[in-house]
MDTraj code that builds the backbone (N, CA, C; nanometers):
import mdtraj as md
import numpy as np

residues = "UNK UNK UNK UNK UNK UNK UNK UNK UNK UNK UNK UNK UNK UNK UNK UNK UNK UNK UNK UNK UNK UNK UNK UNK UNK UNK UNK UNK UNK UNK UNK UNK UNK UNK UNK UNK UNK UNK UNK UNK UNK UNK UNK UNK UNK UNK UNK UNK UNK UNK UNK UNK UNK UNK UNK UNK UNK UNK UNK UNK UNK UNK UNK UNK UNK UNK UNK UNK UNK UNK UNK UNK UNK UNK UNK UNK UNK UNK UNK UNK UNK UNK UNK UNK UNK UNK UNK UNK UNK UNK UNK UNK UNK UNK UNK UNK UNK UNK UNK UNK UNK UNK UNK UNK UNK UNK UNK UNK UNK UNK UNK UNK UNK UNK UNK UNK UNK UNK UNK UNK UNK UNK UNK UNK UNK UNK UNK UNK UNK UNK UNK UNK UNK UNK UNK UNK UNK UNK UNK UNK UNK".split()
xyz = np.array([
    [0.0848, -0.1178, 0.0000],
    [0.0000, 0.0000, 0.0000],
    [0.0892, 0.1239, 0.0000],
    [0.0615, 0.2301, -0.1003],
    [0.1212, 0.3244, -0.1337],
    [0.0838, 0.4144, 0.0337],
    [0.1784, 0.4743, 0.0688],
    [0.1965, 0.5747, 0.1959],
    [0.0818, 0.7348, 0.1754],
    [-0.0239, 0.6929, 0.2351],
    [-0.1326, 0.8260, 0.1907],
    [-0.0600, 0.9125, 0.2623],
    [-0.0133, 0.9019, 0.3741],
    [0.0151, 1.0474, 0.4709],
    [0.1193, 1.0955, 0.3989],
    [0.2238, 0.9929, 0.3038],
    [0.3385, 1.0771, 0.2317],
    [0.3144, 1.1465, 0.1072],
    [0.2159, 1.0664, 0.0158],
    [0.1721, 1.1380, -0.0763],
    [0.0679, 1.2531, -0.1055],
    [-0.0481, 1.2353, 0.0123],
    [-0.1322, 1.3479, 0.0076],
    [-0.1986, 1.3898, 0.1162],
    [-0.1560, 1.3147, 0.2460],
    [-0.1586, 1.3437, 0.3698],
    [-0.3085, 1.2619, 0.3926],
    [-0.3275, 1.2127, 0.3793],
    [-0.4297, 1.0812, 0.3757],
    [-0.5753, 1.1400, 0.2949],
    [-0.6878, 1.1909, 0.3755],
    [-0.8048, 1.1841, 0.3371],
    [-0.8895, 1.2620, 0.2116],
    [-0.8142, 1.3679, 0.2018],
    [-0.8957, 1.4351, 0.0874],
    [-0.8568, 1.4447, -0.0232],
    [-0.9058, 1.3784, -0.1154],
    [-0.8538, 1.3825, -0.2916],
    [-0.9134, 1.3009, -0.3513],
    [-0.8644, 1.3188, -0.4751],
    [-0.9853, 1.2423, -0.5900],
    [-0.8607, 1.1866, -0.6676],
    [-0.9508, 1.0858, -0.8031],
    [-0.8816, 1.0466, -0.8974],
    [-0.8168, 1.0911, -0.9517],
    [-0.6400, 1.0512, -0.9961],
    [-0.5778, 1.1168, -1.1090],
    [-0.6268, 1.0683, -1.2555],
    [-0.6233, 1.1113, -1.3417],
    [-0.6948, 1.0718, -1.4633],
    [-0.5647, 1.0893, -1.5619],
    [-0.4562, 1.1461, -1.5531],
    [-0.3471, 1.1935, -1.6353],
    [-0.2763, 1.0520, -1.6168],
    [-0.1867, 0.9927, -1.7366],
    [-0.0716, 0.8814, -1.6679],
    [0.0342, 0.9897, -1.6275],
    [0.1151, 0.9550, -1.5228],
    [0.2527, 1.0251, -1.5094],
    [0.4019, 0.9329, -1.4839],
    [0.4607, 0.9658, -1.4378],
    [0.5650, 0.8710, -1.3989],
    [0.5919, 0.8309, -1.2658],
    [0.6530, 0.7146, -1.2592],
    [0.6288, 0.6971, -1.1343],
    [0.7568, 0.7903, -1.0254],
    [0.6868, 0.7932, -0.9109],
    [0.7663, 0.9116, -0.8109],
    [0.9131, 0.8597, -0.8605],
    [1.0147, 0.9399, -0.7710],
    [1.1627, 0.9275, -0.7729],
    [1.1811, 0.8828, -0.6294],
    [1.1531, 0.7549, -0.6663],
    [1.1298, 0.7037, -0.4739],
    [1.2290, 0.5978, -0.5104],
    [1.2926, 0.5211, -0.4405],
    [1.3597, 0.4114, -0.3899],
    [1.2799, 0.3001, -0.3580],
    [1.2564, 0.2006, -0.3810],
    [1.2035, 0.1045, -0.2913],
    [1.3199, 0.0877, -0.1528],
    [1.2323, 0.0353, -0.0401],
    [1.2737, -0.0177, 0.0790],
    [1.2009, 0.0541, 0.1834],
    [1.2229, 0.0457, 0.3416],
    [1.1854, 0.0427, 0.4443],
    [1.1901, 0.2185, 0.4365],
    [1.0937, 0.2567, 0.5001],
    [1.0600, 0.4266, 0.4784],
    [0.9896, 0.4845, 0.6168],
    [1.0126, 0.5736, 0.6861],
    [0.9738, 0.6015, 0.7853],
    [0.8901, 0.7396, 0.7115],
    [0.7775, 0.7750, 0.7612],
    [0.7302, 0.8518, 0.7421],
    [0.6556, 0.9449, 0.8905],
    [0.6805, 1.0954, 0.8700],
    [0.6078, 1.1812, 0.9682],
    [0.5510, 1.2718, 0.9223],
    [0.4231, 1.2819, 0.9615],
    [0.3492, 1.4036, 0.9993],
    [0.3136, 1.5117, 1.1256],
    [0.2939, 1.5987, 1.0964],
    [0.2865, 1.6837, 1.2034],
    [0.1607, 1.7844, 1.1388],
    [0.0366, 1.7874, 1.1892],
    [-0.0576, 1.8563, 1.1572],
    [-0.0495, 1.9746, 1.2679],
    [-0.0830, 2.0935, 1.2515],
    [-0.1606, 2.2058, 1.3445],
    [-0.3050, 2.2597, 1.3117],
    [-0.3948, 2.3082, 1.3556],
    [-0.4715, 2.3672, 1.3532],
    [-0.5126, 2.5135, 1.3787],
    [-0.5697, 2.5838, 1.3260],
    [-0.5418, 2.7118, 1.3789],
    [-0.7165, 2.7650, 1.3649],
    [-0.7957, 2.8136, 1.5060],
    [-0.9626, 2.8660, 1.4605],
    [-0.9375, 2.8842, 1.5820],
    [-1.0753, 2.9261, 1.5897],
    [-1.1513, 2.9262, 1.6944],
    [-1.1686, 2.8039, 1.8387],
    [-1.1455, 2.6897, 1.7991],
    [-1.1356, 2.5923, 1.9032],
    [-1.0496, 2.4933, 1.9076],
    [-0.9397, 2.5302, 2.0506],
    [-0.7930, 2.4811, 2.0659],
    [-0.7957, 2.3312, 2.0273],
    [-0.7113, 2.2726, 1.9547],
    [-0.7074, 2.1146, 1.8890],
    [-0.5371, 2.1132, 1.9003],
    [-0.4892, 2.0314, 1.9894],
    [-0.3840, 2.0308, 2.0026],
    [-0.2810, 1.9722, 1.8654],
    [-0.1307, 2.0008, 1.8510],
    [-0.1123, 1.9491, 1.7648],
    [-0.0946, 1.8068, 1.7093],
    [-0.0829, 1.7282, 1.6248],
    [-0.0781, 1.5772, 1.5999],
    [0.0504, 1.5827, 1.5191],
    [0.1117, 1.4922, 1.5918],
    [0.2343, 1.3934, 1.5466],
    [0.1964, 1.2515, 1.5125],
    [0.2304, 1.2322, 1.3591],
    [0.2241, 1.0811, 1.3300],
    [0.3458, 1.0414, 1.3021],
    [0.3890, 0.8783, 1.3228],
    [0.5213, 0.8564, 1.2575],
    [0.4418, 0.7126, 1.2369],
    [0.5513, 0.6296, 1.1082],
    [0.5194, 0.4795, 1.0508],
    [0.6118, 0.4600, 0.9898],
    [0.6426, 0.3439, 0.9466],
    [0.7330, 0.2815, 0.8767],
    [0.6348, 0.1736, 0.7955],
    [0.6989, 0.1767, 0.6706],
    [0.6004, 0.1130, 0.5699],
    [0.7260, 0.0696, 0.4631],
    [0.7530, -0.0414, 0.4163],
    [0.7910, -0.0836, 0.2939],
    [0.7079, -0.0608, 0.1818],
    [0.8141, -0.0066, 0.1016],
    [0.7266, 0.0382, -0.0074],
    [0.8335, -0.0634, -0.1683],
    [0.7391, -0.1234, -0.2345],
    [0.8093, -0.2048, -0.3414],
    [0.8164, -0.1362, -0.4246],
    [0.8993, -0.1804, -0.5915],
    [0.8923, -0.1117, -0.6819],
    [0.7729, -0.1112, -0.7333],
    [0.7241, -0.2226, -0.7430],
    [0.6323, -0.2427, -0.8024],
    [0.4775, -0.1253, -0.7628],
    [0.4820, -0.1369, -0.6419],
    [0.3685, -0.0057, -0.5479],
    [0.4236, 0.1252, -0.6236],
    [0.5786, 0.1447, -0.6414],
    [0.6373, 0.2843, -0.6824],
    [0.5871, 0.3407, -0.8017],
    [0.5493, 0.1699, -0.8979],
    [0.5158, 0.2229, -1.0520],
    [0.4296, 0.2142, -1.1121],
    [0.3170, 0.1990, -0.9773],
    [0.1683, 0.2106, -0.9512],
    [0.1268, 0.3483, -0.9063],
    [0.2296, 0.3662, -0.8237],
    [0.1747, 0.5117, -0.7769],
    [0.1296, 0.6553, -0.8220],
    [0.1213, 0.6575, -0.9608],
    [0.0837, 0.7733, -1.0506],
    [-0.0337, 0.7998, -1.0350],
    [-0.1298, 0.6752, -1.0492],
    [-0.2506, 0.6219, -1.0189],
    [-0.3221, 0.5679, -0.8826],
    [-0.2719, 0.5121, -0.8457],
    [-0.3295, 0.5394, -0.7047],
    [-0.2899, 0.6355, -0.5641],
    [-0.2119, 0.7261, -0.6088],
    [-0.1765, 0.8094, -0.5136],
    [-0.2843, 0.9334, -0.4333],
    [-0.3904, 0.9566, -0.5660],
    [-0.5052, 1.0071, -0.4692],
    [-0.6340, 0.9630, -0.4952],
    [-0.6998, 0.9371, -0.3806],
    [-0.8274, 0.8567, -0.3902],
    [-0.9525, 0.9003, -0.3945],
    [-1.0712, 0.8904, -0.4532],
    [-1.1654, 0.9430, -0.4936],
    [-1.2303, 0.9858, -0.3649],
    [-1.2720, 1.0654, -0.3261],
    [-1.3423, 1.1258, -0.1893],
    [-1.4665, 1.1757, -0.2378],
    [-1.6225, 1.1316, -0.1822],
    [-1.7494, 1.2147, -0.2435],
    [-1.7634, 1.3911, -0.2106],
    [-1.8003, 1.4482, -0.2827],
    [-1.8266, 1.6072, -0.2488],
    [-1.6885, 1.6868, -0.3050],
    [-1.6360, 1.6448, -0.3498],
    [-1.4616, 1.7412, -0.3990],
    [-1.4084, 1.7121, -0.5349],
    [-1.3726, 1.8240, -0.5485],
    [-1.3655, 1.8447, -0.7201],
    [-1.2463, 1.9279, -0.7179],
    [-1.1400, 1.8223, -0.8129],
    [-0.9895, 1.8582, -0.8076],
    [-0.9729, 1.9883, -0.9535],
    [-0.8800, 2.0801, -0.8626],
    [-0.9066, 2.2311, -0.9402],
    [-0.7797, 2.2170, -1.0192],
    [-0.6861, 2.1506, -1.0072],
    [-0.5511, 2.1726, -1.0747],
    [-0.4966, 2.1013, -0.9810],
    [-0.3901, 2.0259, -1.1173],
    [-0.2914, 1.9033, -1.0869],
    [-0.1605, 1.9347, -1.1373],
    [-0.0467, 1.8791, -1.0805],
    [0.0499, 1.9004, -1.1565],
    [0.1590, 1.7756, -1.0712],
    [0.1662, 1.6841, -1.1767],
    [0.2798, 1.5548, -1.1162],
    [0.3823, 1.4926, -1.2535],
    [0.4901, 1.4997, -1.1969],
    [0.6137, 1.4131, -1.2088],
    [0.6677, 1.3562, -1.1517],
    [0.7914, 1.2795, -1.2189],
    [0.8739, 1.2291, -1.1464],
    [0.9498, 1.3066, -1.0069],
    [0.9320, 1.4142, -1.0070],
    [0.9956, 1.5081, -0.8707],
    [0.9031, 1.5423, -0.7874],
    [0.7850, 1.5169, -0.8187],
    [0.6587, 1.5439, -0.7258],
    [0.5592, 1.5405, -0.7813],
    [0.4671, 1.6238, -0.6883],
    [0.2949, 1.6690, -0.7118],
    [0.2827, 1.8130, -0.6417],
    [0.1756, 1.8641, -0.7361],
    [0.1054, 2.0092, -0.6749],
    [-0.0252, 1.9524, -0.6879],
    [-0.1317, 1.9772, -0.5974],
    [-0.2923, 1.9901, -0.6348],
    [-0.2841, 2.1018, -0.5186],
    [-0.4930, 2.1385, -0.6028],
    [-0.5301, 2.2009, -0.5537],
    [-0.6743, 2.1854, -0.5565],
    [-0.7930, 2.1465, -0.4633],
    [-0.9030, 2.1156, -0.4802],
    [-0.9829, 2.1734, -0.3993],
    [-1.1657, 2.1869, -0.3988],
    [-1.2238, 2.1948, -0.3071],
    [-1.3744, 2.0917, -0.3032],
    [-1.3690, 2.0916, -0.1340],
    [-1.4480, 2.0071, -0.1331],
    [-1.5958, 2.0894, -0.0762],
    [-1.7168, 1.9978, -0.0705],
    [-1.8260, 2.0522, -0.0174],
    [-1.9161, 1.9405, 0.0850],
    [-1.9317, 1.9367, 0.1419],
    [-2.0304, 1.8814, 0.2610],
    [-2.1337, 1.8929, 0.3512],
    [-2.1961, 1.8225, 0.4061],
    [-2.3217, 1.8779, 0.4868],
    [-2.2382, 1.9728, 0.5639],
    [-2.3013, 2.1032, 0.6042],
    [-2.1873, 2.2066, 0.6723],
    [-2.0703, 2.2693, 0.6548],
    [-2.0536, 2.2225, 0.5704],
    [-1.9206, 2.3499, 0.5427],
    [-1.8088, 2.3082, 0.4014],
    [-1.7100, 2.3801, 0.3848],
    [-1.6270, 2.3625, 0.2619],
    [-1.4785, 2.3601, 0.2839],
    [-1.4390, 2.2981, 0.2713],
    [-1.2789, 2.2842, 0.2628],
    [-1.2213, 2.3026, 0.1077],
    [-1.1291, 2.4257, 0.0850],
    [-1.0191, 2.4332, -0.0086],
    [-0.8852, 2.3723, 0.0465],
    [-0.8319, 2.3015, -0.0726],
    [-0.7328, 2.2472, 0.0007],
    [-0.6143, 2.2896, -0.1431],
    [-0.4685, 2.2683, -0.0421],
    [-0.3794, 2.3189, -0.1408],
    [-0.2200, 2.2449, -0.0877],
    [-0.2099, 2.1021, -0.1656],
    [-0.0916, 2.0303, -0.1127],
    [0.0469, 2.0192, -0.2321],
    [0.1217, 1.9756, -0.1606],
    [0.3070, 1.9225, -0.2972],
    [0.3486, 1.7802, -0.2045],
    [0.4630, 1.7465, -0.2743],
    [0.5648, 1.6869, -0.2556],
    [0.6136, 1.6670, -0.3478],
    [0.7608, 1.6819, -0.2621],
    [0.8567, 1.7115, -0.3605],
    [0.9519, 1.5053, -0.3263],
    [0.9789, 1.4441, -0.4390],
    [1.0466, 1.3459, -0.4110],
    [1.2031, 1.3312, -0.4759],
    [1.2437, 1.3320, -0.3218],
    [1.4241, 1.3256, -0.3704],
    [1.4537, 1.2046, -0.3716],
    [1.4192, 1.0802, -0.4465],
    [1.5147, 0.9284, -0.4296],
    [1.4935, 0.8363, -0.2785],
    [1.6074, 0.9233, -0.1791],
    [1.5703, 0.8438, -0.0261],
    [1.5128, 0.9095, 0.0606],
    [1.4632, 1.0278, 0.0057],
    [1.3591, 1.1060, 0.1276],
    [1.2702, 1.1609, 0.0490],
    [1.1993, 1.2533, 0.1701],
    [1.0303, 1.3034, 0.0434],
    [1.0032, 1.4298, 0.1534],
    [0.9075, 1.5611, 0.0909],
    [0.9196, 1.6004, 0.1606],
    [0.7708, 1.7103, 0.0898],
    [0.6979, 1.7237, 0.1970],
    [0.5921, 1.8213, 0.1511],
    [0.4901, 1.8737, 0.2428],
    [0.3747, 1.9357, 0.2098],
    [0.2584, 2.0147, 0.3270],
    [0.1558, 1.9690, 0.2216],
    [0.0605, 2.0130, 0.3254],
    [-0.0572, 2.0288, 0.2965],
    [-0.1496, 2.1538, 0.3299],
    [-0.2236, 2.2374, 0.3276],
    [-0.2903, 2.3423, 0.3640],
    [-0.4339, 2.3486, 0.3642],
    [-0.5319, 2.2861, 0.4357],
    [-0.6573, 2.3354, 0.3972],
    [-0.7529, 2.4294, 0.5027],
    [-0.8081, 2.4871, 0.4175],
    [-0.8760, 2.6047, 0.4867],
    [-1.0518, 2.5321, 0.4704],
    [-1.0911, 2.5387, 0.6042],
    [-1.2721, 2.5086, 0.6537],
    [-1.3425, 2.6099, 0.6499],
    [-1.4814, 2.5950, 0.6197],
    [-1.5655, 2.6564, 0.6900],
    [-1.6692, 2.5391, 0.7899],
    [-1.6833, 2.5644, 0.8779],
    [-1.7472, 2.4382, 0.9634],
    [-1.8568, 2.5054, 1.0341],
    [-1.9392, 2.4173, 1.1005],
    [-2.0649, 2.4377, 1.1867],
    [-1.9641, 2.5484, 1.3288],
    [-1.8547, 2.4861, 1.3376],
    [-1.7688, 2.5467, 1.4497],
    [-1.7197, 2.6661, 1.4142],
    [-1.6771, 2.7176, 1.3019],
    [-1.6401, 2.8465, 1.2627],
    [-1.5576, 2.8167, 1.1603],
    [-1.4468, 2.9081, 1.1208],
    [-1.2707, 2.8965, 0.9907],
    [-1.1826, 2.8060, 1.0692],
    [-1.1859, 2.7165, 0.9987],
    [-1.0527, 2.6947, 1.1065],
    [-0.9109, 2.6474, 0.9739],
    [-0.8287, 2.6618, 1.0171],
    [-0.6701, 2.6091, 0.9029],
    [-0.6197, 2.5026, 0.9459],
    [-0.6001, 2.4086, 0.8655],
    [-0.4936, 2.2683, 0.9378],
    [-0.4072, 2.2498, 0.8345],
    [-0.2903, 2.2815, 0.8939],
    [-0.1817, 2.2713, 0.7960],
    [-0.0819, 2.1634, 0.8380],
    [-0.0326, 2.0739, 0.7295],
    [0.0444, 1.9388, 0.7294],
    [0.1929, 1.9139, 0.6651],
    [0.2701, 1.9129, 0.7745],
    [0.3874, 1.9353, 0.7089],
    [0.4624, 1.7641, 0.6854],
    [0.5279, 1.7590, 0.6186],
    [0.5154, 1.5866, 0.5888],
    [0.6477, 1.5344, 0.5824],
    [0.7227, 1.4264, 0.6195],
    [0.8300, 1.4322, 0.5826],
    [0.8919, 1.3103, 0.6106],
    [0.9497, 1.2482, 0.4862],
    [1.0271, 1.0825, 0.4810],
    [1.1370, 1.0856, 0.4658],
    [1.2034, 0.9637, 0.4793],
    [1.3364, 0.8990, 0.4705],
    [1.3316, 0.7510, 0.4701],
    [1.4184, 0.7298, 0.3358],
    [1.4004, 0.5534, 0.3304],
    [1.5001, 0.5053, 0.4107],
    [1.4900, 0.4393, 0.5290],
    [1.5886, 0.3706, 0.6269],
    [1.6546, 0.2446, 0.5631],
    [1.6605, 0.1722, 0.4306],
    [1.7227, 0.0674, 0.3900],
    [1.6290, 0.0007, 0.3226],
    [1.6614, -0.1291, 0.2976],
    [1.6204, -0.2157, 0.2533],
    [1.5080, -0.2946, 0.3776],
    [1.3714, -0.3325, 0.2674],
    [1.2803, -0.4054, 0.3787],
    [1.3087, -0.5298, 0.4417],
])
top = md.Topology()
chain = top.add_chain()
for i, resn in enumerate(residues, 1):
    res = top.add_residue(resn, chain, resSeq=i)
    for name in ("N", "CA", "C"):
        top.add_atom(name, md.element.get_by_symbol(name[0]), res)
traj = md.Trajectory(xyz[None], top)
């Protein structure tokens, strides 16, 4: 399974429809972190994720295509992927409120490195959660 938190920070995105190439990733053992913040009206402390995931070639030269996954209510505004990364930019809509969202990564070979940015409107008020992302392949699996 391709690494959602490395490629688009897991939950919000849709189908790519373009072929591209596959990332400039390495296969082997990959540690991956996130670090989300939040910023509104109601304190949400920050989140630290970390994992380690083997990633094959074979997942690597799949990944053009399954790197973002169809989500109902969101409609992708602009794409842009190669072999050195991804830019999107989408928004979504839901019972209650709207999220624009605006993510990259950039892929260097044995590390990876990117954010995410999306801006809410919610039943709770604006709020921002921004995702800063960041890998390193530790070796062979």
């Amino acid at each position: 399974m391709l690494p959602r938190v490395l490629l688009v920070s897991a939950a919000l995105a849709l189908p790519l429809a373009a072929q591209a190439e596959a990332p400039d990733l390495l296969p082997g053992q990959w540690e991956f972190t996130s670090t989300t913040t939040v910023e509104g009206d109601m304190p949400i402390p920050d989140q630290h994720e970390t994992h380690q995931e083997c990633l094959t070639q074979a997942e690597l030269d799949e990944a053009p295509m399954t790197m973002i996954e169809e989500e109902e209510g969101c409609e992708l505004l602009e794409q842009n992927i190669s072999a050195s990364g991804m830019d999107y930019r989408m928004r979504c809509a839901g019972e209650g409120g709207e999220a624009s969202i605006v993510g990259s990564m950039s892929y260097l070979q044995d590390r990876a490195e990117g954010s995410m940015r999306v801006e809410m409107t919610t039943p709770m008020g604006e709020m921002v959660m921004n995702t800063e992302i960041q890998a390193e392949r530790l070796g062979d699996c």
